[in-house]
C-alpha positions as CSV (number, residue, x, y, z in Angstrom):
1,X,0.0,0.0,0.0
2,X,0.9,3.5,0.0
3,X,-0.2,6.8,0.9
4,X,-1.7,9.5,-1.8
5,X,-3.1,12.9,-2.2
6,X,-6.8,12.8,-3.3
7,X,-7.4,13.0,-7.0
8,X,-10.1,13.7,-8.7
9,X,-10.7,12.2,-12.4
10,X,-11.1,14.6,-15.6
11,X,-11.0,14.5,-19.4
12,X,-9.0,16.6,-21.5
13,X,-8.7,17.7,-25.3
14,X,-5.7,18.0,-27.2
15,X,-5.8,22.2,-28.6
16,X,-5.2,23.3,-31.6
17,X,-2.2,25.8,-31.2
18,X,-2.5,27.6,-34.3
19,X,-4.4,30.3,-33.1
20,X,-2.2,30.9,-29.9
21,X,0.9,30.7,-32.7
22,X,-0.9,33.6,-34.7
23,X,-1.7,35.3,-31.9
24,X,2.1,35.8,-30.6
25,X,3.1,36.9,-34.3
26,X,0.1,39.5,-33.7
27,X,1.9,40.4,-30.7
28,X,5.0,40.3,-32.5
29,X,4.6,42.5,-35.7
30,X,2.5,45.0,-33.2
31,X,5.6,45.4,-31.0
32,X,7.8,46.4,-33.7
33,X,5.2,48.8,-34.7
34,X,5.0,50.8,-31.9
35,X,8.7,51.0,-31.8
36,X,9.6,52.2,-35.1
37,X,6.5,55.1,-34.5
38,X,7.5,55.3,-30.8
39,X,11.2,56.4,-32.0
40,X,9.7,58.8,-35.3
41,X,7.9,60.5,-33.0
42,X,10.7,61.2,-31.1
43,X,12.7,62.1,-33.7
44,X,10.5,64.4,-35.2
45,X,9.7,65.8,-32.0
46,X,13.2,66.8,-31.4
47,X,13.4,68.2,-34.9
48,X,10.6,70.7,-34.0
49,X,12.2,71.5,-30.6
50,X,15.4,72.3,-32.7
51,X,13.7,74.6,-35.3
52,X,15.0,72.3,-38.4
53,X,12.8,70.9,-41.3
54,X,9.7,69.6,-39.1
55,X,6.4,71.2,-38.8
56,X,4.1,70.9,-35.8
57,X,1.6,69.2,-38.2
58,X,4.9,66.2,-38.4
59,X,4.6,66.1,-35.3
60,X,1.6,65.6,-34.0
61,X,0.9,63.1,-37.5
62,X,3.6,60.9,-35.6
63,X,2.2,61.3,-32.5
64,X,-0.8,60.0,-33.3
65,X,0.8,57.0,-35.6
66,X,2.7,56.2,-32.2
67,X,-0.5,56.1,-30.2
68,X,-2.0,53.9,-32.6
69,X,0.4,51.6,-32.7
70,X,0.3,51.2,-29.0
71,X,-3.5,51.0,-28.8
72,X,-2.8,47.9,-31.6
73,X,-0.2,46.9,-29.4
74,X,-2.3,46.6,-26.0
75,X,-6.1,44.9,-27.8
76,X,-3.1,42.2,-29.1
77,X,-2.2,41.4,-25.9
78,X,-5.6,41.3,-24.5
79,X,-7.1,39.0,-26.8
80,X,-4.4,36.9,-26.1
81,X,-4.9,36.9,-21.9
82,X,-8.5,36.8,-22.7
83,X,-8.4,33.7,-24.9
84,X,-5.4,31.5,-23.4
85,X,-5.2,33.3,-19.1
86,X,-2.8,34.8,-17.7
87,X,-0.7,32.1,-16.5
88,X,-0.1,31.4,-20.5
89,X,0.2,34.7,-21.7
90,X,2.9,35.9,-19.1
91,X,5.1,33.3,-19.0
92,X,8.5,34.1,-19.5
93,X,9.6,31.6,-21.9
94,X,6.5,32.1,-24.4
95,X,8.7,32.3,-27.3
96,X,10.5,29.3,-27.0
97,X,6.8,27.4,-25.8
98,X,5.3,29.2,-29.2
99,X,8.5,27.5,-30.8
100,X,7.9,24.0,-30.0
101,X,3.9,24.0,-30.0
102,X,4.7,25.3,-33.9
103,X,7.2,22.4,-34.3
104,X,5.2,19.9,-32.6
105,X,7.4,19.5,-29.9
106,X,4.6,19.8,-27.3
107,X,0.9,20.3,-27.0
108,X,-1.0,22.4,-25.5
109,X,-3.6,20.1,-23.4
110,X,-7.2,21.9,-21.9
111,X,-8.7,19.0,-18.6
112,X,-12.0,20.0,-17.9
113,X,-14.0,18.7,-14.8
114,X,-17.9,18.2,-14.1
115,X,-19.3,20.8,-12.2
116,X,-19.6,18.8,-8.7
117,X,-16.4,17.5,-9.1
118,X,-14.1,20.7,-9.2
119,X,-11.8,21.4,-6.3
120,X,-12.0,24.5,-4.3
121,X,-8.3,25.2,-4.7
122,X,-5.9,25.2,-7.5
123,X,-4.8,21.5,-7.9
124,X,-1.3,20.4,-7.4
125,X,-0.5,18.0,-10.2
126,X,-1.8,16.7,-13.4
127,X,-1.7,13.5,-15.3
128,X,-3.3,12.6,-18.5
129,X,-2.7,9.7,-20.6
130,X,-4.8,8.0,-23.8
131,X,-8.5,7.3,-23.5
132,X,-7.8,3.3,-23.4
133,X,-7.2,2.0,-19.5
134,X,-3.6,0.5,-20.1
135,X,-1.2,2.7,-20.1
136,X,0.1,4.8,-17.4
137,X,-0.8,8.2,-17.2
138,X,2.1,11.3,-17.5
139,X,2.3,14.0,-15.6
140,X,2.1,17.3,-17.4
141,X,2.6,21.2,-16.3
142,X,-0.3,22.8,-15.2
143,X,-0.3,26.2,-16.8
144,X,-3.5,27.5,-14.6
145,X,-7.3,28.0,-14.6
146,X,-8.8,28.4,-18.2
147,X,-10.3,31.6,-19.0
148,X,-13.1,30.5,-20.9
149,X,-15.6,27.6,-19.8
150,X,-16.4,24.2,-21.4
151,X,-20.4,24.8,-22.6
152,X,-20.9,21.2,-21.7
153,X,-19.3,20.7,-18.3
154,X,-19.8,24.0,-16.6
155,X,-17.2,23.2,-14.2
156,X,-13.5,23.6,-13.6
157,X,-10.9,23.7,-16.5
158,X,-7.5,23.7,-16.6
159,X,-4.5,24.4,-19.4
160,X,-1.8,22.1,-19.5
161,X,1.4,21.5,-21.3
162,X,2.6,17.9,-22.2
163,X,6.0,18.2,-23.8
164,X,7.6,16.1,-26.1
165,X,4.4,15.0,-27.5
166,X,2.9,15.1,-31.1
167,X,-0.4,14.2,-30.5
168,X,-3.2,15.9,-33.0
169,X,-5.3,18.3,-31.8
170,X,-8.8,16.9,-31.1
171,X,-7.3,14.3,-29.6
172,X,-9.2,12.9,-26.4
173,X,-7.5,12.4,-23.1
174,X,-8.1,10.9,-19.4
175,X,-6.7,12.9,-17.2
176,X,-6.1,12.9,-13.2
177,X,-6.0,16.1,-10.6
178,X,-4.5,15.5,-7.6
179,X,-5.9,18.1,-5.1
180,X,-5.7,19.1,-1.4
181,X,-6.9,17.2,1.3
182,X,-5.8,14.2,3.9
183,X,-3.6,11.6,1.8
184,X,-5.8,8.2,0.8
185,X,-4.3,4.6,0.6
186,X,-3.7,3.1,-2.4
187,X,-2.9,-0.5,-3.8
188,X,0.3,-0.5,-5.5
189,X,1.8,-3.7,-8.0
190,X,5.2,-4.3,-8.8
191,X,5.0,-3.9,-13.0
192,X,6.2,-7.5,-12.8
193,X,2.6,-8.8,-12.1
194,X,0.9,-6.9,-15.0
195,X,-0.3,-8.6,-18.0
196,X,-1.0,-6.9,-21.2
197,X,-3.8,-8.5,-23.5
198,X,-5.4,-6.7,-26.1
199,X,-5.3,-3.8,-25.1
200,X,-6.3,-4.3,-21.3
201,X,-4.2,-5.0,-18.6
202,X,-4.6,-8.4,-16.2
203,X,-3.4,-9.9,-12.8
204,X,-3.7,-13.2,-11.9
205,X,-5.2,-13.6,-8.3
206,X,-4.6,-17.2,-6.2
207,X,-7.9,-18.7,-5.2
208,X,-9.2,-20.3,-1.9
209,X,-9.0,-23.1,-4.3
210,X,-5.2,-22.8,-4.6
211,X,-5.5,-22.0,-8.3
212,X,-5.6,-18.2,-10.3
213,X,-8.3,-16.1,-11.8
214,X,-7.8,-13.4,-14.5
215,X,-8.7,-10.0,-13.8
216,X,-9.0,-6.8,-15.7
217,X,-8.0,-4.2,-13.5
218,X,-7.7,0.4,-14.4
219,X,-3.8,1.3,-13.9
220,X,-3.3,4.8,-12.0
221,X,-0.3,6.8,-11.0
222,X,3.4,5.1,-11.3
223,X,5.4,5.0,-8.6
224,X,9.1,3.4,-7.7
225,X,7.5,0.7,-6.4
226,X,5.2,0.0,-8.7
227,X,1.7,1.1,-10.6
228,X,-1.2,2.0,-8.5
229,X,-4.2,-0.3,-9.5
230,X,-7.3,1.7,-8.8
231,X,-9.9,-1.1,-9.4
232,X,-9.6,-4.7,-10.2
233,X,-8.1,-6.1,-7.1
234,X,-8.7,-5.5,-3.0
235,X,-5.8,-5.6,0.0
236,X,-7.1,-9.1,1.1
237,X,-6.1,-10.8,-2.6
């Protein structure tokens, strides 16, 4: 046995990180923008000051083009808070991130939970893995809270990022939150006793008879020890 932080039991969706990849170019090309016009106005503004070849009308015209620019600058930034959160949109490494989401180097991963399911706090961890039972599930990096709502689950949602993936987007997921609370017991099997058979995974259980029955049993979270089984098999067998 072993000892556990509560979890509760999600799904998530592979996104499509197109629009978040367009998104930061928007950012991008908006930036330089308001730089170049943030630097003619100053320019021509010290050419007035100076008396030389530029007319109040220059300046004010590059004025204006400057605070366009920034007004482009800052509605591109908050459609991208407003469509990914914050925790996305500010994190320090966004161009590198934007880098391997374009390269397929990692996905971008929403978990959504049912409405009476979702914690009161910010869970810990996150795991997801393919839809099928079998294979253990990996943890990911919770980016935080998503900003919109799923219109069919009303409840909590998350963003995630699983690296060194190249899953498509649409693709389902199961995923796993582990969240505050007292720490649960859990069954754990050395990977030794697992049997793989299309497509589930089995254990063999001894008897009162003294001979074995095959069970199908749901994998959980890996540990040193082993693989937690969360159904399949009690502490008695």
């Amino acid at each position: 046995t072993a000892m556990l932080a509560p979890e509760v039991k999600g799904y998530g969706r592979v996104l499509d990180s197109a629009p978040l990849v367009a998104a930061a170019g928007e950012i991008e090309l908006a930036q330089a923008a308001a730089n170049s016009s943030a630097k003619e106005f100053t320019r021509t503004k010290t050419l007035y000051s100076q008396g030389e070849n530029a007319s109040l009308q220059a300046v004010e015209t590059a004025e204006a083009a400057m605070q366009r620019d920034q007004a482009q600058l800052a509605a591109a930034r908050s459609r991208l808070l407003g469509t990914w959160g914050r925790t996305l949109a500010g994190k320090a490494d966004l161009p590198a991130l934007i880098h391997a989401l374009a390269l397929g180097e990692a996905a971008l991963v929403r978990i959504d939970l049912l409405s009476g399911d979702a914690p009161a706090q910010m869970p810990a961890t996150a795991r997801i893995g393919p839809l099928s039972g079998g294979e253990a599930l990996t943890e990911v990096e919770l980016l935080g809270p998503a900003p919109l709502a799923d219109p069919q689950a009303q409840g909590a949602g998350y963003l995630a990022l699983w690296r060194n993936a190249t899953l498509a987007p649409g693709t389902a997921l199961r995923a796993v939150l582990a969240t505050s609370g007292q720490p649960q017991k859990a069954l754990v099997l050395r990977r030794s006793s697992l049997v793989r058979h299309e497509g589930g995974v089995f254990i063999y259980v001894q008897t009162a008879e003294g001979g074995f029955e095959r069970r199908l049993v749901t994998l959980g979270q890996p540990l040193s020890a082993g693989i937690v089984v969360i159904d399949g098999v009690a502490e008695k067998d």
